[in-house]
C-alpha positions in Angstrom: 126.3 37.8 93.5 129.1 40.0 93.6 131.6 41.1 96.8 129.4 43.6 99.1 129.8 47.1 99.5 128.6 47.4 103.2 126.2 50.4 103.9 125.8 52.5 106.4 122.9 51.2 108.3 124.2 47.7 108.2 127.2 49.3 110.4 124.6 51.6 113.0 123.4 48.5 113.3 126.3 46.4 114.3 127.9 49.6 116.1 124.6 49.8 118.4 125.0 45.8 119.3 122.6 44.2 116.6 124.1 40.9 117.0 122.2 39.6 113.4 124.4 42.7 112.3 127.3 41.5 113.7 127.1 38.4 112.5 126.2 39.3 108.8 129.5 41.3 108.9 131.9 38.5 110.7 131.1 36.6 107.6 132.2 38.5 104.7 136.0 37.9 103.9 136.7 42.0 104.3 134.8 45.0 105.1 134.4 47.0 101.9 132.4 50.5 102.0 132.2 53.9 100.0 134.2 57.0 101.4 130.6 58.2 102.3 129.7 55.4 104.2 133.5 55.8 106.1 132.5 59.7 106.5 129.3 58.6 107.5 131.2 56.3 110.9 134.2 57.7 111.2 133.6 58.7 114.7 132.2 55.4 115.4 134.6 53.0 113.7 136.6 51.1 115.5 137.6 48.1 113.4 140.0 49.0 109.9 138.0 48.7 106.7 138.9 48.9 103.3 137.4 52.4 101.7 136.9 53.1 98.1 137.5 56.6 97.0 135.2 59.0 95.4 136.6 58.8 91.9 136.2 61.6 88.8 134.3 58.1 87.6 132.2 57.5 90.9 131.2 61.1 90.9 130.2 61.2 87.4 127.9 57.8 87.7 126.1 59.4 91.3 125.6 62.9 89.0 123.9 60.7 86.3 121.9 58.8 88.8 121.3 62.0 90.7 119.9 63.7 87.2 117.8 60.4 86.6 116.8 59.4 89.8 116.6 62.6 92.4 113.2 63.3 91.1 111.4 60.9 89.8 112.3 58.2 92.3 113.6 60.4 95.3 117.3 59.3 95.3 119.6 61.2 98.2 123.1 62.2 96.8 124.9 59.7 99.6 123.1 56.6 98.1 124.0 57.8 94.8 127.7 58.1 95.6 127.6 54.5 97.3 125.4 53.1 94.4 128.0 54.4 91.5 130.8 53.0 94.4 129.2 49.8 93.8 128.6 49.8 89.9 132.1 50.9 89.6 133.8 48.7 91.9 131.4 45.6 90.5 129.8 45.3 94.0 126.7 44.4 95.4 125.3 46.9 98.5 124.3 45.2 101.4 121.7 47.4 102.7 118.5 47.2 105.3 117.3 50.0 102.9 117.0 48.0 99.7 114.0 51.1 98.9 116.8 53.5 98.4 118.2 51.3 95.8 115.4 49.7 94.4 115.7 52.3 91.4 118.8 52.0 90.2 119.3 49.7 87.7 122.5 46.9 87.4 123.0 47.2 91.5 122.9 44.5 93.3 121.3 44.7 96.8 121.5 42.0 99.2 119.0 43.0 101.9 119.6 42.8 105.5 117.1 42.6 108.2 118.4 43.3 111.6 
């Protein structure tokens, strides 16, 4: 599998004293996420972590799963944008909602369970 783009749950999660959350996170090497998930915590975060941009080729990939997905398979624009993150970064998601993934195809999803 892939490095892990960390989403936002996983981090409510920790930030609200999960300690299984916690301790998923102390052992990745760095703390990767999308600008959404960021925008998602900024009030929140306390700890530094690295955060991808949006790029014209991020928001192109979530407007292509957006047009494929939206509908048929009830994808929400932020898990688009941190899916194409993913896909363009070569990242697996680690996620406690795998379902919001589950339809897009070439992400990896590591599931968490608080």
């Amino acid at each position: 599998m892939p490095a892990l783009l960390v989403d936002t749950d996983v981090l409510i999660w920790h930030l609200r004293g999960y300690p299984q959350a916690t301790q998923r996170l102390d052992r990745l090497s760095g703390l990767t996420l999308s600008a959404i998930s960021y925008l998602e915590l900024v009030q929140g975060m306390r700890n530094k972590a690295e955060v991808l941009p949006l790029t014209a080729a991020i928001t192109q990939r979530a407007v292509s799963l957006m047009e494929a997905l939206a509908l048929s398979h009830g994808l929400q624009i932020a898990d688009a944008l941190i899916a194409a993150t993913a896909l363009e970064h070569d990242l697996a998601v680690l996620s406690g909602n795998v379902k919001h993934f589950r339809s897009v195809a070439d992400l990896q999803v590591e599931q968490f369970k608080p």
